[in-house]
KOLTOR-336158 format. One record per residue (C-alpha): residue number from 1; x, y, z. Coordinates in nm, 2 decimals, padded with zeros to 4 digits. Last residue first. Layout:
N
- nr, east, north, up
- NUM, X, Y, Z
...
This chain:
311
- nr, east, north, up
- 311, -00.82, 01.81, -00.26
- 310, -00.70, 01.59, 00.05
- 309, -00.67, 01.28, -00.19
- 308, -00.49, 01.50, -00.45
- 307, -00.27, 01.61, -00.21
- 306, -00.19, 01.27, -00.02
- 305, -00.10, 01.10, -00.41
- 304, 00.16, 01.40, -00.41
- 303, 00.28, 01.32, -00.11
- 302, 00.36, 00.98, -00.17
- 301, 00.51, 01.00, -00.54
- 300, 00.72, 01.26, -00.39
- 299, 00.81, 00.99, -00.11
- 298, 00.87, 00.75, -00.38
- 297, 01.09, 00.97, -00.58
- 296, 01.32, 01.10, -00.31
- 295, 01.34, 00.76, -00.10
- 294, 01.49, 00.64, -00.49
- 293, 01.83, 00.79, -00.40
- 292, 01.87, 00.62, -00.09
- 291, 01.74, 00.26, -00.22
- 290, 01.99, 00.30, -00.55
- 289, 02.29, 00.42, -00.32
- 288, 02.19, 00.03, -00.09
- 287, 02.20, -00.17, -00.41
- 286, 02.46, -00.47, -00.30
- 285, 02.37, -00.69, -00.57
- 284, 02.77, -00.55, -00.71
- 283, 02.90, -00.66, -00.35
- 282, 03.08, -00.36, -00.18
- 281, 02.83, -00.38, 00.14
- 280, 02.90, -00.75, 00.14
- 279, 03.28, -00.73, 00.15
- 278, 03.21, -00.43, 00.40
- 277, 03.06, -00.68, 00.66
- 276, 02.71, -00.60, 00.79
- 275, 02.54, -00.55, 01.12
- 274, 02.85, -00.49, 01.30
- 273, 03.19, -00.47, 01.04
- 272, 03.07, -00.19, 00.86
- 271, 02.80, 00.06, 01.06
- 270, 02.59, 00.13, 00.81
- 269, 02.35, 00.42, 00.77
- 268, 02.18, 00.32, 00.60
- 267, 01.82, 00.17, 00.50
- 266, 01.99, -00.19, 00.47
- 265, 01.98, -00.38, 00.14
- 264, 02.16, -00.69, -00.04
- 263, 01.99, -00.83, -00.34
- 262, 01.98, -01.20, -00.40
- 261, 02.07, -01.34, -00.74
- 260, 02.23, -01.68, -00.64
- 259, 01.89, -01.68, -00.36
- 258, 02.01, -01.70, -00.03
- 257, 02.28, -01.92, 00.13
- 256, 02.55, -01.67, -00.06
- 255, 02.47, -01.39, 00.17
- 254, 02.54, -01.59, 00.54
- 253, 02.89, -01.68, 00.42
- 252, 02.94, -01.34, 00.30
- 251, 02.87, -01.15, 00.55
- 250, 02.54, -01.02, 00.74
- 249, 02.57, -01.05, 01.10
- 248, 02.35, -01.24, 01.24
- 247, 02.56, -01.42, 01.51
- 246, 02.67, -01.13, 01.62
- 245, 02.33, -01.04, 01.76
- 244, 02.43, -01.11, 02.11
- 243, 02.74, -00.94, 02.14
- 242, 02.64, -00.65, 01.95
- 241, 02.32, -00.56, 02.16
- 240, 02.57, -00.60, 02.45
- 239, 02.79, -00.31, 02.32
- 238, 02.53, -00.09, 02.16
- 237, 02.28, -00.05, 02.52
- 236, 02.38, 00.31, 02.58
- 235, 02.34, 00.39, 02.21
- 234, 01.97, 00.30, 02.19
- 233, 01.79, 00.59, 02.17
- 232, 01.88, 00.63, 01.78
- 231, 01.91, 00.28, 01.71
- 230, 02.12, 00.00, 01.85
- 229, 02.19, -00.31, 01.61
- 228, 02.19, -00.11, 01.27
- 227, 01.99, -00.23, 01.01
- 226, 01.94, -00.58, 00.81
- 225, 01.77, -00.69, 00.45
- 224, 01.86, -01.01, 00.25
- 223, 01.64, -00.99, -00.05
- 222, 01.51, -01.26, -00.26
- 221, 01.58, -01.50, 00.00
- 220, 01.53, -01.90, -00.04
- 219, 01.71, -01.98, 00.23
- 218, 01.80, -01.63, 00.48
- 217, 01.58, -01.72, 00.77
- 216, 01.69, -02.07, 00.81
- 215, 02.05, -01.95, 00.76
- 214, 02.01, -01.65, 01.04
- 213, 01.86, -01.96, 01.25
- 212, 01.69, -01.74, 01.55
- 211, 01.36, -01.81, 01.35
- 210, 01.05, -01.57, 01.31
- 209, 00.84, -01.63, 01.02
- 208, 00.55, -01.39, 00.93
- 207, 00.21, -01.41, 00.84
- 206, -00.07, -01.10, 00.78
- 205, -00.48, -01.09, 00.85
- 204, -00.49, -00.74, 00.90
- 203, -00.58, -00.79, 01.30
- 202, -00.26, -01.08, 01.31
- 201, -00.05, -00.79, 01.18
- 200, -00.14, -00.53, 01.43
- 199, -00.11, -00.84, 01.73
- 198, 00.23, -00.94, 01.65
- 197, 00.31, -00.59, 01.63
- 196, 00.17, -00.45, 01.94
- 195, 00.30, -00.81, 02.12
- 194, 00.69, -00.76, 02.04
- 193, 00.86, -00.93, 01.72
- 192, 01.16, -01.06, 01.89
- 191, 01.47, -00.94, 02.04
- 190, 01.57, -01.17, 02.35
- 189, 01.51, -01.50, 02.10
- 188, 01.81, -01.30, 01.88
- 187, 01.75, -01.25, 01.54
- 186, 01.62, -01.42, 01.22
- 185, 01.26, -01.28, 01.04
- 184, 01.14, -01.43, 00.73
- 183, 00.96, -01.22, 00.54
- 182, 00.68, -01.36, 00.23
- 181, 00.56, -01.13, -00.03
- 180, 00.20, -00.99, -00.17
- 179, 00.32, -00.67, -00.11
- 178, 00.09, -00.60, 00.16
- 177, 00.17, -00.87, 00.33
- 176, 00.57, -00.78, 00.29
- 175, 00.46, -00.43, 00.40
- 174, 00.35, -00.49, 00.71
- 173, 00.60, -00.76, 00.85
- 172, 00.83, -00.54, 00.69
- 171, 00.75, -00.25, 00.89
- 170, 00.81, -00.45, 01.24
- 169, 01.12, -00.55, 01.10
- 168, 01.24, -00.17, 01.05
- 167, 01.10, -00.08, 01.36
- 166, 01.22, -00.27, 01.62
- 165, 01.21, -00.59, 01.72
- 164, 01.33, -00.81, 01.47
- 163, 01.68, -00.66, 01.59
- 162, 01.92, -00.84, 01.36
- 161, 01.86, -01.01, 01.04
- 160, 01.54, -00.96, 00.76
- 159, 01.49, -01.21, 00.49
- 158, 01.30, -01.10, 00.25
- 157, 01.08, -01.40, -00.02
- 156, 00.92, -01.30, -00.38
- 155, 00.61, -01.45, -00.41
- 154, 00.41, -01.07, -00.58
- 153, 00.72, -00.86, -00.57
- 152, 00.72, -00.83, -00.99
- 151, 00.34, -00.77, -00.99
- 150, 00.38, -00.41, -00.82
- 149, 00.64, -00.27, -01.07
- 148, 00.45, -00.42, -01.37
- 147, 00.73, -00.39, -01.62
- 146, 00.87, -00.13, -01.85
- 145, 01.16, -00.04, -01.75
- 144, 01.25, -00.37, -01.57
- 143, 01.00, -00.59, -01.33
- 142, 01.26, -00.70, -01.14
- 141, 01.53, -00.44, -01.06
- 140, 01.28, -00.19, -01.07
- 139, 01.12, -00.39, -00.84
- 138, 01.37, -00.42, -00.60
- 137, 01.39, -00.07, -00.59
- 136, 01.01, -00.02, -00.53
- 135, 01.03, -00.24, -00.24
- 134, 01.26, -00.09, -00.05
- 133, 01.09, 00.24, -00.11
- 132, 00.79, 00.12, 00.06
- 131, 00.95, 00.00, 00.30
- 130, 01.15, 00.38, 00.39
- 129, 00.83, 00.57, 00.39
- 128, 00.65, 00.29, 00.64
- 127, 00.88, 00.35, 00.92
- 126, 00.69, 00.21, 01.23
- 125, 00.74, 00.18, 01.55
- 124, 01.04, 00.35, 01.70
- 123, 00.89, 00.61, 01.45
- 122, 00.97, 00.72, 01.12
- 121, 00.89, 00.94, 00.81
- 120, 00.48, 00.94, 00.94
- 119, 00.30, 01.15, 00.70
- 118, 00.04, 01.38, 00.83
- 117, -00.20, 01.52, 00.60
- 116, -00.44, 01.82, 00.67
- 115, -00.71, 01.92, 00.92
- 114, -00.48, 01.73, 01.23
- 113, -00.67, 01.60, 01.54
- 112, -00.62, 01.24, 01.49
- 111, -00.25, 01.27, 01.29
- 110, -00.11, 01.46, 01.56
- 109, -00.21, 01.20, 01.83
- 108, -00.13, 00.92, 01.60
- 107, 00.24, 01.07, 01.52
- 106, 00.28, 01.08, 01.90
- 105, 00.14, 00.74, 01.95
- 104, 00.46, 00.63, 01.78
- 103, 00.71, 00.73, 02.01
- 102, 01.03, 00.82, 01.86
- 101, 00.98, 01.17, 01.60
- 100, 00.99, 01.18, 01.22
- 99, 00.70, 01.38, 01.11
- 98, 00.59, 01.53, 00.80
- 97, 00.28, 01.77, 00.81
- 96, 00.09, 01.88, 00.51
- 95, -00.06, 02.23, 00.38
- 94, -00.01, 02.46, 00.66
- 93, -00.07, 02.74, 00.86
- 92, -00.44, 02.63, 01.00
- 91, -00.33, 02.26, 01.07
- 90, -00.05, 02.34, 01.26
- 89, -00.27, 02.54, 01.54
- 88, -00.48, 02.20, 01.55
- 87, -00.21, 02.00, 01.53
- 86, -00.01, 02.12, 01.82
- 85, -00.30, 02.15, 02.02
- 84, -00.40, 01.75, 02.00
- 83, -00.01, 01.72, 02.05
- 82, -00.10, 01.91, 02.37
- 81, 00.21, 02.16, 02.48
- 80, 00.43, 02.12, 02.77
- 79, 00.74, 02.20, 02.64
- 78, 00.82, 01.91, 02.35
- 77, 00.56, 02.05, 02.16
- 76, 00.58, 02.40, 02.19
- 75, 00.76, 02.40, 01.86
- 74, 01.15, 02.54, 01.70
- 73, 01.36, 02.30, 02.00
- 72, 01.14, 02.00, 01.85
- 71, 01.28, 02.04, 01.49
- 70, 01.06, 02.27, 01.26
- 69, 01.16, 02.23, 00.86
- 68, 00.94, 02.47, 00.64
- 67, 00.92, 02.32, 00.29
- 66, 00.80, 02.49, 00.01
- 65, 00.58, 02.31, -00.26
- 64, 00.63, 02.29, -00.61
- 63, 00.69, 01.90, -00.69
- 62, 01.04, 01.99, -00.65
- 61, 01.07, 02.17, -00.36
- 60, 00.87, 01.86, -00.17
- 59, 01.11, 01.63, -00.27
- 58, 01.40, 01.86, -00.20
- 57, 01.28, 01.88, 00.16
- 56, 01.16, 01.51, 00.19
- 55, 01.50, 01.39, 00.05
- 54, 01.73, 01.58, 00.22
- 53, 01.54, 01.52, 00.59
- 52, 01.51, 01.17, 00.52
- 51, 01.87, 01.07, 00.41
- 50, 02.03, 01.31, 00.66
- 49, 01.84, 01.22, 00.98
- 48, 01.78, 01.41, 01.32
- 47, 01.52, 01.26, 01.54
- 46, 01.27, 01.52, 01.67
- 45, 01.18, 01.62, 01.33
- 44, 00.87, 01.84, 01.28
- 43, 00.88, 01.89, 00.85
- 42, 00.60, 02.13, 00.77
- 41, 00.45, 02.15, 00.40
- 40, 00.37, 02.47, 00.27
- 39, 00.16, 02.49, -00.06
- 38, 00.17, 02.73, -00.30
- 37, 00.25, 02.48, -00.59
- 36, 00.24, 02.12, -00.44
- 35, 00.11, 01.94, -00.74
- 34, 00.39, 02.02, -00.92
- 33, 00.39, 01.85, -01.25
- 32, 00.67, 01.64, -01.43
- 31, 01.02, 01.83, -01.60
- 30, 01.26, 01.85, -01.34
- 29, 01.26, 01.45, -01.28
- 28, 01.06, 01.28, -01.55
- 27, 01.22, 00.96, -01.51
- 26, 01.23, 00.96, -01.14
- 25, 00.83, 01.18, -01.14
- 24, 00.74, 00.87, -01.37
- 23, 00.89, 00.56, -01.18
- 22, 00.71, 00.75, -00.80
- 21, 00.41, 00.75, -01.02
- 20, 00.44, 00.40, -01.11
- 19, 00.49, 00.25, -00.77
- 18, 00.21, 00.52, -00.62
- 17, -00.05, 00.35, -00.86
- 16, 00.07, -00.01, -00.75
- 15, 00.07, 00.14, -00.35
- 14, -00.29, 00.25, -00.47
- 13, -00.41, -00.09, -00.60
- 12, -00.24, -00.24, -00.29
- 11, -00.47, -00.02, -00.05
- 10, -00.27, 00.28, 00.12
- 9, -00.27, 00.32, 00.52
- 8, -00.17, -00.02, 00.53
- 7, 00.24, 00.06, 00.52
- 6, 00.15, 00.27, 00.87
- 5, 00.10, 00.65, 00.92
- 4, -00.06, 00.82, 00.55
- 3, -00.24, 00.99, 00.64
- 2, -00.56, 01.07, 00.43
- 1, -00.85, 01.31, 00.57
């Protein structure tokens, strides 16, 4: 069975192959296949979202599927049930699982005991749906309409700034390797890479730099990246995560040390004047609406690739 739970979970032929499929169904839109007809895919989110819930539920509409969202009040398993149960019951109704939820060995759990995909759309860990729409949308931008999406990222350089602790850098540490790219990682000393990364990425054989320069991360960027200093979970620590990472705040000073053609991106939503000024967040390489919309295609281009794999 395919899951589809970390960037690695797909081998960079198939992430190239998911690239042009997830081009396709965007040009194609309302007119491609539906490779999910009569199939039920189940959404469990115990973290609420608006970009990922939208976009996995029309996503799976549109490549003919129906969606049946669960959050953890609707399932027994945030009251006492097994996650090993959860799937196993889960796995006899329906077609696919998508799961958005905080501890990552949950999604594991689920994913070890399910008989159909699971596809992690975040963990504190991990969120592997979101980089790999990232990079799609800087390669559109690269490779052009007809270009080698995959090729165009091979050398290119992100720069990521704020909490290289959580799981937005611990995703690009993943998926730059696997894109054939280079991260640079600048934020607080106090908020790090952590060990289960550090040792995940040294196990596949990936590289990373981690400075608490923001400038020294940023030179040479083909992409300056940040997110939100206190994540879902987090809200009781926001004040003194701000003070600290201040000093990587994404403005204009910091944007113009990187490449002259830079893009800016964050997985929103953005809080203005924290991680990111609004001078930057209005800047035409500023192409955070074209990484929202494009979660849609990618993610179809990701399930469907799961189906055919399962069949």
């Amino acid at each position: 069975m395919k899951h589809f739970l970390q960037e690695t979970d797909f081998s960079r032929d198939e992430v190239a192959q998911i690239f042009a499929l997830a081009r396709r169904f965007k040009q194609e839109r309302g007119h491609h296949e539906r490779p999910l007809a009569g199939q039920t895919w189940a959404m469990i989110f115990a973290k609420s979202s608006t970009r990922t819930r939208v976009s996995f539920e029309v996503g799976i509409h549109e490549l003919g599927g129906n969606p049946l969202f669960l959050n953890t009040n609707d399932i027994q398993i945030g009251r006492g049930e097994p996650v090993s149960d959860t799937a196993k019951v889960l796995s006899r109704f329906v077609h696919g699982l998508v799961v958005r939820t905080y501890a990552h060995g949950d999604i594991m759990g689920l994913a070890q005991d399910s008989g159909v995909p699971v596809v992690n759309a975040l963990t504190d860990f991990l969120h592997p749906c979101q980089i790999y729409t990232d990079a799609f949308t800087a390669a559109e931008r690269w490779a052009g309409p007809g270009g080698d999406l995959f090729a165009s990222l091979q050398g290119r350089k992100v720069a990521f700034l704020g909490d290289t602790g959580f799981n937005m850098a611990n995703s690009w540490i993943l998926g730059a390797n696997l894109f054939g790219m280079k991260v640079s990682l600048g934020g607080p000393a106090s908020d790090g890479p952590g060990r289960e990364i550090r040792e995940l990425a040294a196990k596949m054989g990936g590289s990373f730099h981690f400075t608490s320069d923001p400038y020294e991360a940023v030179a040479g960027a083909d992409i300056v990246y940040t997110d939100v200093w206190a994540s879902m979970g987090q809200e009781g620590e926001s004040a003194e995560r701000q003070k600290r990472m201040m000093p990587f705040q994404v403005n204009k000073k910091l944007f113009e040390a990187a490449k002259p053609d830079a893009l800016f991106m964050h997985c929103l939503p953005a809080h203005a004047g924290e991680e990111v000024t609004q001078e930057v967040l209005d800047h035409p390489r500023c192409v955070i609406f074209d990484e929202a919309e494009n979660r849609l295609h990618v993610q179809k281009a990701i399930l469907a690739t799961l189906a055919q794999k399962r069949d």
